[in-house]
C-alpha positions in Angstrom: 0.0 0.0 0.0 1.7 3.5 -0.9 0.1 6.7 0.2 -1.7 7.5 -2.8 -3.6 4.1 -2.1 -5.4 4.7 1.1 -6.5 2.0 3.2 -10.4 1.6 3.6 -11.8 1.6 7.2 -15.2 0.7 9.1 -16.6 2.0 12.1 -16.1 0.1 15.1 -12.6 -1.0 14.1 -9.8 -0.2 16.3 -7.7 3.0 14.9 -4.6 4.5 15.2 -3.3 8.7 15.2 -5.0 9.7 11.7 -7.4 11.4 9.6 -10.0 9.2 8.4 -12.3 10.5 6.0 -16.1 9.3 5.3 -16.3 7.9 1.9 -19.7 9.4 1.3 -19.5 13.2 2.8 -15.9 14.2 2.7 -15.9 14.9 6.5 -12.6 14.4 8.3 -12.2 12.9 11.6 -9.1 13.4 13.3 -7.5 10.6 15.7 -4.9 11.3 17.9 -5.4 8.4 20.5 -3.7 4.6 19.9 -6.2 2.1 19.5 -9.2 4.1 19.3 -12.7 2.8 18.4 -13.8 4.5 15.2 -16.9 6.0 15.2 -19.6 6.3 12.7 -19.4 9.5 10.6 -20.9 12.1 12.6 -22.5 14.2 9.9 -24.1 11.3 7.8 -23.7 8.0 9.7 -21.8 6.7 7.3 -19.3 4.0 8.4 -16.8 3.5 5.6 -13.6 5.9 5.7 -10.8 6.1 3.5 -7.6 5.8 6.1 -4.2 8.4 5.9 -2.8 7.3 9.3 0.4 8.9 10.4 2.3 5.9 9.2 1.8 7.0 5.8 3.4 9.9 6.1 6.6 9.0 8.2 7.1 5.0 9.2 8.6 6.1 12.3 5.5 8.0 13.6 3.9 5.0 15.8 2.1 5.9 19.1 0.2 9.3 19.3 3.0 10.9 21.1 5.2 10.4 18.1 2.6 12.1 16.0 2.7 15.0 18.5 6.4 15.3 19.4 7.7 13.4 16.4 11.4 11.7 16.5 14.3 13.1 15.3 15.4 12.6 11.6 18.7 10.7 11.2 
C-alpha cells in the first residue's frame, strides 16, 4: 500500500493517530489516541472511511506521542 492508495476503514474497528475521511460526505475525523474505536461518521452515519494514518506519512510515527512530538530525523 503506498500513500496515494489509502487504506479503507469501518466504524467500530480499532484506529490509530490519523485522519480518516467518510467515503460518502468528505468529513474528516481526526484521531490522535492509539487504539481508538472509530466512530460512525458524525454528519451522515456513514461507516466507511478512506484511512491516511500517520504511518503513511513518516514510518517512524507510531504511538500518538510520536505524531505530537515526532522523532528526530537521522
Amino acid at each position: 500500500m503506498t500513500a496515494e492508495e489509502p487504506q479503507k476503514v469501518k466504524a467500530g474497528e480499532k484506529v490509530g493517530p490519523g485522519t480518516y475521511v467518510c467515503i460518502d460526505c468528505g468529513r474528516e475525523l481526526k484521531v490522535t489516541e492509539a487504539e481508538k474505536d472509530l466512530v460512525k461518521c458524525p454528519s451522515c452515519a456513514c461507516e466507511n472511511y478512506q484511512c491516511f494514518p500517520m504511518t503513511h506519512i513518516r514510518p517512524d510515527i507510531k504511538t500518538p506521542e510520536d505524531a505530537v512530538h515526532p522523532p528526530k530525523r537521522k
